[in-house]
C-alpha positions as CSV (number, residue, x, y, z in Angstrom):
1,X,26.9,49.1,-82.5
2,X,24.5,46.8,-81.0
3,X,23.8,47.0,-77.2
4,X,24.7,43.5,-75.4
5,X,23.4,42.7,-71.7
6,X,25.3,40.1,-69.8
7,X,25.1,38.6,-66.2
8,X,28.6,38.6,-64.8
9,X,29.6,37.0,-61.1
10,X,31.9,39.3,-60.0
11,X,33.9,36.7,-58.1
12,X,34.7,34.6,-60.6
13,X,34.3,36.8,-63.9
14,X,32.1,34.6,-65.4
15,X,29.7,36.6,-68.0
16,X,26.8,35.2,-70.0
17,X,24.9,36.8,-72.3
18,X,21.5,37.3,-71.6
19,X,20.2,39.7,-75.0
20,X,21.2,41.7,-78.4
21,X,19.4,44.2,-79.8
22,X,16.4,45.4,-78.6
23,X,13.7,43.3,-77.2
24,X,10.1,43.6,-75.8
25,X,9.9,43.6,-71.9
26,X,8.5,39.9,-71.7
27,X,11.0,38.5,-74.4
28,X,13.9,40.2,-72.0
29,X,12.5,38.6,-69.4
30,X,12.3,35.2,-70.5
31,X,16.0,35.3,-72.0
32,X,17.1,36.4,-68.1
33,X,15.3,33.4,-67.1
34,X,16.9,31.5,-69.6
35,X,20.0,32.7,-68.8
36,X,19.9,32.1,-65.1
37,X,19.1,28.7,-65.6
38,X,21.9,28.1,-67.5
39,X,24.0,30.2,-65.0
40,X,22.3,27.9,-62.0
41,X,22.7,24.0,-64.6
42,X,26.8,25.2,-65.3
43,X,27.4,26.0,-61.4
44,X,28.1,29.7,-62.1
45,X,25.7,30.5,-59.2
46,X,27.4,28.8,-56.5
């Protein structure tokens, strides 16, 4: 198995992926980034 993190709004059960595997501290953080802005550009933060 391979551990998978998501951001998921609750409200709307919308879940992105943010990483797979494992990853350094600054790579995880620039895939959350990543991931928020995508999260913020599809209107899944609203």
């Amino acid at each position: 198995m391979t551990p998978t993190d998501f951001i998921v709004n609750t409200q709307t059960m919308v879940a992105i992926p943010v990483s797979q595997g494992m990853l350094s501290a600054e790579m995880f953080v620039n895939r959350l980034a990543k991931s928020f802005g995508l999260a913020e550009k599809l209107g899944f933060l609203q």
